[in-house]
N, C-alpha and C positions, 0 to 999 in steps of 0.2 A: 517453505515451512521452516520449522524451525529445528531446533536438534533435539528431536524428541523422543531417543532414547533415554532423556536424563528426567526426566522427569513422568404462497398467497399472496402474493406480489401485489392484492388488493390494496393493503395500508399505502403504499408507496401511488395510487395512482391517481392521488393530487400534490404528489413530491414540484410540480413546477410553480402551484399557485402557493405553495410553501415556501418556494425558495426567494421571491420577491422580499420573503419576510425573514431572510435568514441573516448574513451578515455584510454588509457594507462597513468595515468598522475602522476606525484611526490603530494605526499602529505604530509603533515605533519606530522612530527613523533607523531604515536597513545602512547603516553608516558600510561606505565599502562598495556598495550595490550604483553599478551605471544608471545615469538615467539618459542616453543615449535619446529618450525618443521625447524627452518631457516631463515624462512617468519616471517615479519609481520603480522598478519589472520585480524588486520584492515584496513590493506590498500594494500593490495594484490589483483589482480585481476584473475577473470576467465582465461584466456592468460598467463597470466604469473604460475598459477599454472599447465595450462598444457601443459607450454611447461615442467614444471619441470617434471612432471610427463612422456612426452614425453623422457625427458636424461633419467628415471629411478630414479632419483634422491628425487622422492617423488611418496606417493603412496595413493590412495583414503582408503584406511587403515587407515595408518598415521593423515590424513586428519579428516577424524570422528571420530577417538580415540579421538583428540586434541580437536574439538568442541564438543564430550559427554563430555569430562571431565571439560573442562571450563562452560557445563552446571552445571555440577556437584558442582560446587566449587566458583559461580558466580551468579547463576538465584535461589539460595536462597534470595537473595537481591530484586531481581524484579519480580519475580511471571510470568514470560514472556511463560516459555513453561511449557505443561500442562501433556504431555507424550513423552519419546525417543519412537522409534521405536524398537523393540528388534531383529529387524532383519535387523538395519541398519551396521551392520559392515560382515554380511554378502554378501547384495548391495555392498558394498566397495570391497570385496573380488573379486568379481564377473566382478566389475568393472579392477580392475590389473588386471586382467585373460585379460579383452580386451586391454588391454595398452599393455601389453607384446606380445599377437600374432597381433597386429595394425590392430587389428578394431574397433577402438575407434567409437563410436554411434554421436559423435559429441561434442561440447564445454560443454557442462553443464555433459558430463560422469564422473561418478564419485565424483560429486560435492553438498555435504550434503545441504540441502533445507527442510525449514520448513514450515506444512501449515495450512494456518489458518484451526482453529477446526469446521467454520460451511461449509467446504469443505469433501466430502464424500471421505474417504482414507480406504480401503480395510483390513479390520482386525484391524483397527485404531479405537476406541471411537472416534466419528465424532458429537459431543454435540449442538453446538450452545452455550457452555457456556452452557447449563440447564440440569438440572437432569431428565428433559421429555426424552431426547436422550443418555442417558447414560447409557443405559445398549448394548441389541446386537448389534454392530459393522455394518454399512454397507455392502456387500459380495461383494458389486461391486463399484470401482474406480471413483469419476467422472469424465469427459471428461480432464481436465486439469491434473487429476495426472494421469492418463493413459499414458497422453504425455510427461509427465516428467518422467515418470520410463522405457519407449520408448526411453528415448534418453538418460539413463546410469544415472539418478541424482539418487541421495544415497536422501532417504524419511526419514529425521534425525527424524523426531515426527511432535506434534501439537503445536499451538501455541494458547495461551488466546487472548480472544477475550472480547468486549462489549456482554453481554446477548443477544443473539439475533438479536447482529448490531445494538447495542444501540434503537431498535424500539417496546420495551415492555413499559418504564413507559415515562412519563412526565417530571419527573426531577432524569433521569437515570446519575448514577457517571461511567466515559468511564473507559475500562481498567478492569470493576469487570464483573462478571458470580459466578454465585455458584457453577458450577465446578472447578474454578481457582482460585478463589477469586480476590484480587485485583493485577494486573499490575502497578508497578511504573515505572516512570522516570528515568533513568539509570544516567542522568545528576543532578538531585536532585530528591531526592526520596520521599522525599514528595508531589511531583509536577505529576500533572497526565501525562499519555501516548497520550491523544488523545483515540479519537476512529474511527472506529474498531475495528482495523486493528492493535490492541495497543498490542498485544506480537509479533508479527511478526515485526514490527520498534522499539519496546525495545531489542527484542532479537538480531538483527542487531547492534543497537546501543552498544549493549554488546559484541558484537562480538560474538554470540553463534550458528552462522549459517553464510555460506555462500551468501546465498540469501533466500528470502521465500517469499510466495503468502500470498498476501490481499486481500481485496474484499472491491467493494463501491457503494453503491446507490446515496449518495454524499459527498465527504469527507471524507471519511473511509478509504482511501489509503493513497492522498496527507495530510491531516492535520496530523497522526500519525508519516510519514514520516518527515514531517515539526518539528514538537513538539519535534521529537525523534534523529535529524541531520541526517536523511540520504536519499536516495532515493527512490520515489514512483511514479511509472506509474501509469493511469487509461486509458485503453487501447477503443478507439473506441470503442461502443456500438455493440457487435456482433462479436466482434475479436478473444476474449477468448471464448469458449462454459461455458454456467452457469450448464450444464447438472451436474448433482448431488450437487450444491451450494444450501444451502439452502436459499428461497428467500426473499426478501420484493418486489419487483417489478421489472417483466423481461423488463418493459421498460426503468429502469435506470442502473440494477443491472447488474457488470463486474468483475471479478477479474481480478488481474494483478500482474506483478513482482514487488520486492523494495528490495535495496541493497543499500551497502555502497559507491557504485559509480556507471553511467549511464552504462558504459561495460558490467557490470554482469545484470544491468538489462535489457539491448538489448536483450545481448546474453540467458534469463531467459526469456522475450516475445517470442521471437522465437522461443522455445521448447512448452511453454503451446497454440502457436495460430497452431504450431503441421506442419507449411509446409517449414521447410528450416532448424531447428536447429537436423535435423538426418541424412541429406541430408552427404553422403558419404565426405572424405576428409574437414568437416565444423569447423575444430577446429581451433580457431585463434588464433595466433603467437604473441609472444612479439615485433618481428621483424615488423609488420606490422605497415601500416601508421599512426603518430602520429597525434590528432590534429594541425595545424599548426597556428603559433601564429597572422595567420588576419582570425581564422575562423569566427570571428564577426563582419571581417570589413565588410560595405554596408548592415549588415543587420537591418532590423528598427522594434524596438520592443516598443511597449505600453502600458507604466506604467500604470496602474492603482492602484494610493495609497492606500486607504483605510482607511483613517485616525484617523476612530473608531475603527482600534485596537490596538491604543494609541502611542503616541509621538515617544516614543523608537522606536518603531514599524518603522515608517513613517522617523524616522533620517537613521536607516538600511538600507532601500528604497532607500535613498539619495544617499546613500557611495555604495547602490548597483548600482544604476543607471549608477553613475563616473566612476567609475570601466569597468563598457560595453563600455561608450562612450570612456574611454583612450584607446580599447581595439579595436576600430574605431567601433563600434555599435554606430545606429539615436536612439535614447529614445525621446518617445515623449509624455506628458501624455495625457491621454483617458480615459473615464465613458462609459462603456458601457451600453446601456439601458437598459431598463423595466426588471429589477432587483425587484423594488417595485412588480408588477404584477407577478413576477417567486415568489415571496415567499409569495404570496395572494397563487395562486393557485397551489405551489406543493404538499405539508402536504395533503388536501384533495383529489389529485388525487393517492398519497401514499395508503393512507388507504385500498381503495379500491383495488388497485391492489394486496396490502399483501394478505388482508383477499382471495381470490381469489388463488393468488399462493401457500400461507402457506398449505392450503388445499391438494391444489397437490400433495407437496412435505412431510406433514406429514400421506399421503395415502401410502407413498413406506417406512414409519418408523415403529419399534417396539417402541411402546407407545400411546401417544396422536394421535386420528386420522384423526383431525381436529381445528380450530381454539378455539372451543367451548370448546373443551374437555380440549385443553390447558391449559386454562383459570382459568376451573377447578382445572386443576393438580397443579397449582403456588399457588390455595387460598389454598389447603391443605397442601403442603409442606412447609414448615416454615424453613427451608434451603434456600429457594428462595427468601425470606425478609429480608436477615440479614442483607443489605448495604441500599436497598431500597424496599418497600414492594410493590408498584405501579405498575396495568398491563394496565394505563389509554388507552395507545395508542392499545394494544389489544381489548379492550373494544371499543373504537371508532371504529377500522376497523370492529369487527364483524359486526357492527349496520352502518356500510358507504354504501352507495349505490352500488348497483353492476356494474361491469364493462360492462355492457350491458346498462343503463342508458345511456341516452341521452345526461342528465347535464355531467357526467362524459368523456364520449367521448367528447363532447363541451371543456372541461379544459385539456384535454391530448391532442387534436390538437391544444389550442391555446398554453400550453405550450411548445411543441414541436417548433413551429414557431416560439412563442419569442424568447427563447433561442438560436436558432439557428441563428437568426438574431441577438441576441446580440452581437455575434462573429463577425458571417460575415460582417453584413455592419461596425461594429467596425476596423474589419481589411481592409475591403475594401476603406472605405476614407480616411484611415490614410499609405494607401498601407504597411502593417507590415506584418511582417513574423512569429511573434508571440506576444500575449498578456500577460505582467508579472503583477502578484500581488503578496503579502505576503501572504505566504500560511498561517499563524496561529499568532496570537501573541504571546508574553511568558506564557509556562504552567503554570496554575492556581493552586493552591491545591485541591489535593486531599478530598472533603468531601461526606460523605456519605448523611448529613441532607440536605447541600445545592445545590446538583449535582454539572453539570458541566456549566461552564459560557464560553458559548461556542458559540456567535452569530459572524459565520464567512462565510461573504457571497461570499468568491473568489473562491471557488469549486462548485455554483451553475451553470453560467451557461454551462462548460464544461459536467456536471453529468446530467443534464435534457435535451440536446442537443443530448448526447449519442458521442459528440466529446472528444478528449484524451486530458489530461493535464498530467504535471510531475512537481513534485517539487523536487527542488535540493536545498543544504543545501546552505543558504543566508550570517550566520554569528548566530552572538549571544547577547543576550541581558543580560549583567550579563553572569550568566552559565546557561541559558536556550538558546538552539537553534531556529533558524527562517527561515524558507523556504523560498523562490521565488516559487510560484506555475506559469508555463508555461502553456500557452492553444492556440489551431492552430485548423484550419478547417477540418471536417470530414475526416475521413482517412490518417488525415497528420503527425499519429505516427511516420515512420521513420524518418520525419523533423524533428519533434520535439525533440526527441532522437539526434539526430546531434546536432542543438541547443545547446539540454542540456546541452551536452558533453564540448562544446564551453563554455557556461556559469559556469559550476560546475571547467573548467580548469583555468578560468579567477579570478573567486570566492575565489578558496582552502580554504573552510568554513568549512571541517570537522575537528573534533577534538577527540580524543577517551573522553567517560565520565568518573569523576573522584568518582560517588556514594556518592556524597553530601547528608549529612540527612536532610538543609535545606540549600534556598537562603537567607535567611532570610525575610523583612517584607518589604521590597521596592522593588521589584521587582515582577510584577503580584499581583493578588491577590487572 
């Protein structure tokens, strides 16, 4: 999540005959980017590697050789993954073996994936970023990588994360854990990742993985994906199972796919929500339908600027807007409301829910066995203070009201119903199809004394609504990337996901990063 003291799964269940129709689309030459195997590996798509792999002509071997070794030779630079998997080029073996006698498990077979580290992976160090979890390993899967090693994906390793999902201190810097240390910018490395979800969209951005899972309570998806140029679902509240994630709160908290374009991360939702991406004969074709060039015409979407997060920012907006409308999209702008009253009352219904859930889930760990104990283990371990010493937000949740409290229930039903109505009546009298803001402004630097400056309120109300948003890469400020964060009504992932496709095709805002050591002083700050 993100620092945010500062501010029917029905729709989805023809999401695979959707995604034939999503994006196969020309991109830009990734200048920079290996092509070790033939391929592009940044702008290659799921489909198109396995049709290759279909001729024979590429093999899920091949495939994770190429991305362990560009780990190797590349994520010294950005601190992005935290462990390979030493039994991922075994996965790959296993995987030929199904390609050759055609029983391929589905579209993500064979297809190296990284997960974030406060995701419980089986024989994997499953940390949180903290040295409280970093000793015996998980034994058992949680519900999301079960599904993923179900439907043929190669488990490449972990990916760095914020400490905790950035909800230990007050003024936490995104992108550090004292397991990992610090995550950079792959675009300027001075510049932070965003958080969470910050080696899972650095590692993308690097090209060090095919696709990989993030997690967000709010913002932990879309903003890293934003920050980092590439793509990040937050998938309806209930879609993904949180079973083995560790928590801050089941009423906001999702994981979900993010890749370097919408295809891989359709075709990446559908294996982790576990009912269509293993489904016999589901692998999708280079051959299949292309976006077509009026997939935006008639549809009406609403801007929403944002114009405190700065000029540059808000000119982006402009030149994104023009682009929809040449593209025959209605843009029309919209404030969606009680925005002010969602971020009065999220932070304290937060609290509560962590200290509650933390509990749970530090009951099925070796270590700390509760919130308390935590708390303990960070004032003694001085490994855990090196970036920021602060466990304020720990502290607050132990001592927050319980989630049996009256006032509490009171602030979680009425934020539930704002948020939801910020959407809805938003898109309801403006009749739109989807609601667009800028998913983040240009990345800040990286400081330890100062945190992160990081008041970005267009991921709130999709994340406390429990409705999906996606940001797709917008363009660029200087050499800092800038999202379009997307947001649509309860269970309207597979629209959205089409949409996206539509907009990210219209866009072509990705670029491979060039590992700048600085933007210099005019751009962010």
């Amino acid at each position: 999540m993100r620092n945010l003291r500062k501010k029917g799964v029905t729709a989805l269940g023809a999401l695979l005959l959707a995604v034939p129709l999503l994006v196969i689309a020309p991109f830009p030459s990734a200048a920079g980017t290996d092509r070790p195997l033939g391929v592009d590996l940044g702008t290659v798509t799921i489909p198109q590697l396995q049709a290759r792999m279909a001729k024979g002509s590429l093999t899920s071997s091949a495939l994770t050789t190429a991305y362990l070794q560009r780990i190797r030779t590349i994520d010294p630079k950005i601190h992005a993954v935290l462990r390979t998997n030493p039994t991922a080029l075994r996965q790959a073996a296993a995987s030929d073996a199904r390609h050759r006698r055609g029983t391929v498990r589905g579209p993500l077979d064979g297809i190296p994936v990284l997960i974030k580290d406060n995701v419980n992976t089986r024989g994997l160090s499953s940390t949180a970023g903290s040295l409280a979890l970093a000793g015996k390993p998980p034994s058992v899967d949680a519900d999301l990588v079960a599904r993923l090693r179900k439907a043929g994906a190669v488990v490449l390793g972990k990916s760095n994360l914020s400490e905790w999902a950035n909800f230990r201190a007050e003024k936490p810097t995104s992108g550090w854990s004292a397991v990992g240390g610090q995550t950079n910018n792959p675009y300027v490395l001075d510049r932070n990742p965003c958080g969470s979800s910050s080696g899972s969209a650095a590692a993308l951005a690097a090209t060090l993985t095919q696709v990989a899972i993030g997690t967000e309570t709010d913002g932990s998806i879309v903003c890293p994906a934003g920050m980092n140029g590439v793509v990040g679902h937050k998938p309806s509240l209930g879609l993904v199972s949180q079973d083995g994630v560790v928590p801050i709160s089941a009423e906001q908290d999702t994981a979900g796919p993010m890749a370097r374009n919408v295809t891989d991360t359709a075709l990446t939702l559908s294996a982790i929500r576990g009912d269509g991406a293993v489904r016999s004969g589901g692998v999708a074709r280079p051959t299949d339908t292309l976006p077509g060039p009026d997939g935006l015409r008639g549809k009406r979407i609403g801007l929403w600027r944002l114009p405190s997060l700065g000029s540059d920012v808000d000119a982006l907006m402009t030149r994104t807007a023009k682009k929809l409308r040449a593209a025959g999209a209605e843009v029309v702008e919209v404030t969606p409301p009680y925005q002010k009253r969602l971020a009065e009352l999220e932070f304290p219904a937060l609290l509560s829910e962590f200290h509650r859930d933390i509990d749970t889930y530090l009951s099925t760990r070796d270590g700390p066995r509760d919130l308390a104990a935590l708390i303990d283990f960070n004032r003694t371990h001085s490994e855990e203070q090196t970036c920021f010493a602060g466990q304020e937000l720990f502290e607050q949740a132990l001592a927050a009201p319980s989630t049996t409290d009256p006032k509490y229930r009171a602030t979680r039903a009425e934020l539930k119903d704002l948020s939801r109505r910020s959407i809805d009546e938003t898109m309801a009298v403006h009749h739109l199809d989807a609601i667009a803001s800028p998913t983040n402004p240009p990345a800040w630097r990286t400081d330890c004394v100062r945190g992160d400056n990081d008041v970005i309120p267009s991921s709130t109300p999709a994340a406390v609504s429990g409705y999906p948003s996606l940001s797709v890469p917008a363009g660029f400020v200087g050499e800092l990337p800038v999202g379009v964060l997307l947001m649509a009504g309860n269970h309207q992932d597979g629209k959205l996901l089409s949409l996206g496709a539509s907009v990210e095709t219209r866009l072509a805002a990705w670029r491979a990063p060039r590992y700048l050591p600085s933007a210099g002083t005019n751009i962010g700050r």
